[in-house]
DOLUMBA-679757 format. One record per residue: residue number from 1; residue in three letters; chain; x, y, z of N, C-alpha, C in turn. Coordinates in steps of 0.1 Angstrom, whole numbers, always signed. Example, Ala and Ser with C-alpha at 12.3 -4.5 7.8 and 13.67 -1.06 7.14 Angstrom:
! DOLUMBA-679757
 resi resn chain  n_px  n_py  n_pz ca_px ca_py ca_pz  c_px  c_py  c_pz
    1  Ala     A  +132   -57   +78  +123   -45   +78  +132   -33   +78
    2  Ser     A  +128   -22   +71  +137   -11   +71  +129    +0   +79
//
This chain:
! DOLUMBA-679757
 resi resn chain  n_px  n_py  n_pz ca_px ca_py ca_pz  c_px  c_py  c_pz
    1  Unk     A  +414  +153  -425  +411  +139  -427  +424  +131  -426
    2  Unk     A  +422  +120  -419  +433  +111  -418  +431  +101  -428
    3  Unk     A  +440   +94  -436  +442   +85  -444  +459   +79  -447
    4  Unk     A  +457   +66  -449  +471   +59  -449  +473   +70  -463
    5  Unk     A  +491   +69  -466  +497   +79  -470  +502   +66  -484
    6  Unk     A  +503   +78  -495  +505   +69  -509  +516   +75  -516
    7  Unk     A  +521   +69  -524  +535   +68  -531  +530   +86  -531
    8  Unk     A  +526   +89  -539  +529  +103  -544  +527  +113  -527
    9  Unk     A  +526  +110  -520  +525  +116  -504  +540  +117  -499
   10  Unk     A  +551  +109  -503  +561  +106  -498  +574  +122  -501
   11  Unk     A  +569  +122  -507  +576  +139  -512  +575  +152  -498
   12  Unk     A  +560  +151  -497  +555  +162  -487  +559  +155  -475
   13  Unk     A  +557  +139  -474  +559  +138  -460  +574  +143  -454
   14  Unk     A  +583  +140  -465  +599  +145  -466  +597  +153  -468
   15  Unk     A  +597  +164  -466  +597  +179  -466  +590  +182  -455
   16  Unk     A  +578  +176  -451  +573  +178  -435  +589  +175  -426
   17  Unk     A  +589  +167  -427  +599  +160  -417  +616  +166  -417
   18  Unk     A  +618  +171  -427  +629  +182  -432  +630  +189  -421
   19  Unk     A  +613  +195  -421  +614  +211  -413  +622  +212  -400
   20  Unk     A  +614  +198  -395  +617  +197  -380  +630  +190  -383
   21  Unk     A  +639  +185  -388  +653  +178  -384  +662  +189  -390
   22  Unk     A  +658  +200  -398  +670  +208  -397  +669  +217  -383
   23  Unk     A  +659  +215  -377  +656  +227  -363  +661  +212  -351
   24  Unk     A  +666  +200  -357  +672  +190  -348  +659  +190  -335
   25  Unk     A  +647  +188  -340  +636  +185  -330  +630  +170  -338
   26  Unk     A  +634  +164  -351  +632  +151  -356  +646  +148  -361
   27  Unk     A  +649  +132  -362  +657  +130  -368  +654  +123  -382
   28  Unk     A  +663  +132  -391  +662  +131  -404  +660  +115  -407
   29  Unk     A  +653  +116  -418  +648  +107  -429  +652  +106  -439
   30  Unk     A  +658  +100  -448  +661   +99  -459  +650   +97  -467
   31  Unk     A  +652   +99  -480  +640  +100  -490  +634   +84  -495
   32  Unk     A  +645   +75  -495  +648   +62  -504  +641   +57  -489
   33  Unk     A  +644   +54  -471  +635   +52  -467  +617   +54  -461
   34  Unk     A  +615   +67  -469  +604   +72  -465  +594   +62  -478
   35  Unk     A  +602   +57  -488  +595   +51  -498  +596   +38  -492
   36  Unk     A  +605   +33  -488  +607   +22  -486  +596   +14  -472
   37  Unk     A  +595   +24  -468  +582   +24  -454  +567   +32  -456
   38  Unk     A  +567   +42  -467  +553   +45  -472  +541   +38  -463
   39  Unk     A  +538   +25  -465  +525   +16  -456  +528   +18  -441
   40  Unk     A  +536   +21  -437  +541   +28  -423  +530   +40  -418
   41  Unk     A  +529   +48  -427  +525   +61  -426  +510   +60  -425
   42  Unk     A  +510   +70  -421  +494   +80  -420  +498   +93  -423
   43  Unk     A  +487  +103  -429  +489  +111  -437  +477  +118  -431
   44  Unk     A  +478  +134  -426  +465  +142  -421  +467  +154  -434
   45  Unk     A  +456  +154  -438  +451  +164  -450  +442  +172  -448
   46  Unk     A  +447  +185  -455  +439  +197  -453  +433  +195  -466
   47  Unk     A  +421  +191  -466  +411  +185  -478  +408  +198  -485
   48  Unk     A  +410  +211  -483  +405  +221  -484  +413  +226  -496
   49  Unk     A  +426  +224  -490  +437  +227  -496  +443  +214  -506
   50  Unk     A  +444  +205  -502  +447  +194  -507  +464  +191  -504
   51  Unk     A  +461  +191  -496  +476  +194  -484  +477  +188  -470
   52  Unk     A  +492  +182  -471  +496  +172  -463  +502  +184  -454
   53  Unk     A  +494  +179  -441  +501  +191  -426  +505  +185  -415
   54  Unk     A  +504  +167  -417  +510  +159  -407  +513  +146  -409
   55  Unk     A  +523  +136  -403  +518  +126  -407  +529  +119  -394
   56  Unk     A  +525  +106  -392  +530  +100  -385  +530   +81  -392
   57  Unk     A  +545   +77  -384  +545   +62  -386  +544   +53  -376
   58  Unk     A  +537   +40  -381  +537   +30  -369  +548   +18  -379
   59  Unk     A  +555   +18  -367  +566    -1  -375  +564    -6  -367
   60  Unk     A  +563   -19  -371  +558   -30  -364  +576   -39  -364
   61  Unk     A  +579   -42  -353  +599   -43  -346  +596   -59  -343
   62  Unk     A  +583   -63  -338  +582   -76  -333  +568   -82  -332
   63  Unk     A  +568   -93  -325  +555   -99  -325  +542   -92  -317
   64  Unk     A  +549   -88  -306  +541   -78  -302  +544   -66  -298
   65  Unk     A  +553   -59  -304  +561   -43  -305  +561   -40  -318
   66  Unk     A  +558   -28  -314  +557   -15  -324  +565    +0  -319
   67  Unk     A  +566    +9  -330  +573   +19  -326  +563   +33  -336
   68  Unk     A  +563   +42  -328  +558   +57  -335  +568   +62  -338
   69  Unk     A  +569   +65  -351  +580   +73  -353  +575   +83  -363
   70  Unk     A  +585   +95  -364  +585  +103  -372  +572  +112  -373
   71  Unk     A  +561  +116  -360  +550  +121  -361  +560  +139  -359
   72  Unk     A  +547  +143  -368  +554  +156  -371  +536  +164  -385
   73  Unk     A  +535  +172  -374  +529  +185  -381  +532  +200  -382
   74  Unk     A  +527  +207  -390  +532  +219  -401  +532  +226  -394
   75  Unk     A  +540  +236  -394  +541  +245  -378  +528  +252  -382
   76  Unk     A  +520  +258  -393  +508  +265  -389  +498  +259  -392
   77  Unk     A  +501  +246  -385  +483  +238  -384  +484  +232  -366
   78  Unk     A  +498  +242  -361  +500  +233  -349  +489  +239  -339
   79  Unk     A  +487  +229  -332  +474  +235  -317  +458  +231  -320
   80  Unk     A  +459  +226  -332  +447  +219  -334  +447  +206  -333
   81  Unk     A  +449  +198  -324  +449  +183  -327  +457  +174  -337
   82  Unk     A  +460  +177  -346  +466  +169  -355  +475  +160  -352
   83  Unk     A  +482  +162  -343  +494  +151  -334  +489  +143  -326
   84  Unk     A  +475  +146  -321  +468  +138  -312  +465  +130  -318
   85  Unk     A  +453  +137  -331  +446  +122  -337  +457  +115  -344
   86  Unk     A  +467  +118  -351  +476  +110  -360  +482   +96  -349
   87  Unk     A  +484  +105  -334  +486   +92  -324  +477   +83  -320
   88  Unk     A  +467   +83  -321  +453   +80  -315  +454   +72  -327
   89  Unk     A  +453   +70  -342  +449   +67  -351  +460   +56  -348
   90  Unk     A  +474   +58  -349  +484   +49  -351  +485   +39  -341
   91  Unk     A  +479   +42  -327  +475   +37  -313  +468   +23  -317
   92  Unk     A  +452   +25  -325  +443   +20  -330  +446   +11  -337
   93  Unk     A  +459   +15  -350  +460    +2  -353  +467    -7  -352
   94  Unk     A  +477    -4  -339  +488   -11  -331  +477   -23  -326
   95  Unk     A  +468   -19  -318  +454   -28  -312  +451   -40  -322
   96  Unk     A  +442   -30  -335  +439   -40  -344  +447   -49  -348
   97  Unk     A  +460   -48  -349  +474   -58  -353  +475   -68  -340
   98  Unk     A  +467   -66  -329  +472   -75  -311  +483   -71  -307
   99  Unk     A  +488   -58  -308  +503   -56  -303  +502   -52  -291
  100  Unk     A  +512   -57  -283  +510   -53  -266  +518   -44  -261
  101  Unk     A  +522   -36  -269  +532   -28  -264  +538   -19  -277
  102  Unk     A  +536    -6  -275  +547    +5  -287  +553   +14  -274
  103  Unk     A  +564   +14  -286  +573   +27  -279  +578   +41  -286
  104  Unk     A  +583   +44  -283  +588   +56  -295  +600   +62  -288
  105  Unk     A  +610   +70  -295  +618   +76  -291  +618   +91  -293
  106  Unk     A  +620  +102  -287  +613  +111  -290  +618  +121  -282
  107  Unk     A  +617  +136  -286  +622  +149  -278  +610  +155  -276
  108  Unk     A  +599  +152  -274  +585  +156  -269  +578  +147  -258
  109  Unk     A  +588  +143  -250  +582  +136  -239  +568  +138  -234
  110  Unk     A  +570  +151  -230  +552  +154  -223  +543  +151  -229
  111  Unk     A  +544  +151  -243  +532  +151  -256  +525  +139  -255
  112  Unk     A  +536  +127  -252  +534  +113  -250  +531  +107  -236
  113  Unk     A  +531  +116  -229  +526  +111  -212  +514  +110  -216
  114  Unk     A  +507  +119  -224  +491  +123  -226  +482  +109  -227
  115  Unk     A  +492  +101  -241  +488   +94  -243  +489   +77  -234
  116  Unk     A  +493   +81  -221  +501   +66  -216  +512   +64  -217
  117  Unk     A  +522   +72  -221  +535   +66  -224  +544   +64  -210
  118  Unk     A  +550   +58  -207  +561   +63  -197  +575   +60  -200
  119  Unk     A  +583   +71  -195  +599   +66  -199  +604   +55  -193
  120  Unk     A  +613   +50  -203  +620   +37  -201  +635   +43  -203
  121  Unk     A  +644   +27  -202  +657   +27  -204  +656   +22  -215
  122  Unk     A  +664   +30  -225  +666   +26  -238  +672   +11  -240
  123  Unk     A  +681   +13  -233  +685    -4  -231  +674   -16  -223
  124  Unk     A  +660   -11  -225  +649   -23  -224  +643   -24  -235
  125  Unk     A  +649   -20  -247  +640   -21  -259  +650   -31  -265
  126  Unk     A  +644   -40  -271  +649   -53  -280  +660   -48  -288
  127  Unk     A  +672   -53  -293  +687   -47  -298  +678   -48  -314
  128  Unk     A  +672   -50  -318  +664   -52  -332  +665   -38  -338
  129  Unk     A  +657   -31  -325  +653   -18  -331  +662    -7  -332
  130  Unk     A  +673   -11  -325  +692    -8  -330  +695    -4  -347
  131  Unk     A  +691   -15  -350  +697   -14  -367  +691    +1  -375
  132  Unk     A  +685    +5  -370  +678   +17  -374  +693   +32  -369
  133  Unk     A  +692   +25  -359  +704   +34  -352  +720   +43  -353
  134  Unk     A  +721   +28  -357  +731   +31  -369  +738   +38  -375
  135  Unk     A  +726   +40  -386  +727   +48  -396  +726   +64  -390
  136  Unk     A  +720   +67  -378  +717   +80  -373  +724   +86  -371
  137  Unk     A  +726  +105  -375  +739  +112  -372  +742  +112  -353
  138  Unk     A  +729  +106  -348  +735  +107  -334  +741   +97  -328
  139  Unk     A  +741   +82  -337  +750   +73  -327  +761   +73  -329
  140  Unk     A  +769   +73  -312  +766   +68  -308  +755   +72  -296
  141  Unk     A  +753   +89  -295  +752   +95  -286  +739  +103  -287
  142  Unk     A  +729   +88  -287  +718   +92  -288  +709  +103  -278
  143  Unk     A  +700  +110  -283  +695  +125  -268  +680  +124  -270
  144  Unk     A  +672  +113  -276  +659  +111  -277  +653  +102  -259
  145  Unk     A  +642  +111  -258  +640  +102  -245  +634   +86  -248
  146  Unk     A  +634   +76  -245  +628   +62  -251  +615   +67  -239
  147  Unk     A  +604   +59  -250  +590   +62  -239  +580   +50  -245
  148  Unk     A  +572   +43  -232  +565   +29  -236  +552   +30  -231
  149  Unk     A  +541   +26  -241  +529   +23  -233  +522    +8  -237
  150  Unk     A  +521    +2  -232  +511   -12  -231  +496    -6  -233
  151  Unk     A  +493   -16  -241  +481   -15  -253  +473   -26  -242
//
């Protein structure tokens, strides 16, 4: 089950997202931002278990831009969809918001062809979404491909 993600979610989502940034396939998140962006998130639950095995964020950068970030599922829930629907879901409410365009930066290029995406030059994305950058252990020398689809 997909459902937006709630204060007490933000623990697992950080520890989801741990997995993959110590394997340097996501870049790390701090804790104090994962709270600070919480309404960002979607949260896929193993209802069974009562267990968070994915989640992804949508930010909203501008009037009509958005960005996916931080999608990431449990390595033994992987191959079942969960990255799809969590994109599909966050897709959906990019739409419902009238956004004309997300992008994402990402080391899973192909994952996102699936969905429409195509690579861009990082330097075509608004200097906005910069400030995020910053703070990242990779700038200045960022290795994420930038990738855009129009809604």
């Amino acid at each position: 089950m997909i459902r937006k993600a709630k204060l007490h979610d933000v623990k697992a989502i950080h520890s989801l997202l741990q997995h993959y940034a110590v394997k340097e396939e996501l870049l790390p998140r701090p804790l104090s931002a994962l709270y600070d962006h919480v309404r960002s998130f979607s949260v896929f639950v193993d209802e069974r278990k009562n267990l968070i095995v994915g989640c992804c964020a949508l930010q909203f950068c501008w009037e009509d831009l958005a960005e996916i970030r931080s999608l990431a599922v449990h390595p033994d829930y992987q191959g079942k969809y969960i990255g799809s629907e969590l994109t599909k879901t966050v897709l959906s409410e990019a739409k419902d918001f009238d956004t004309k365009k997300v992008f994402t930066l990402t080391y899973k290029p192909a994952f996102f062809r699936k969905f429409g995406f195509v690579q861009i030059d990082r330097s075509d994305l608004p200097i906005k979404i910069w400030a995020d950058c910053i703070t990242c252990v990779k700038f200045p020398d960022c290795d994420e491909t930038a990738m855009m689809k129009e809604l």
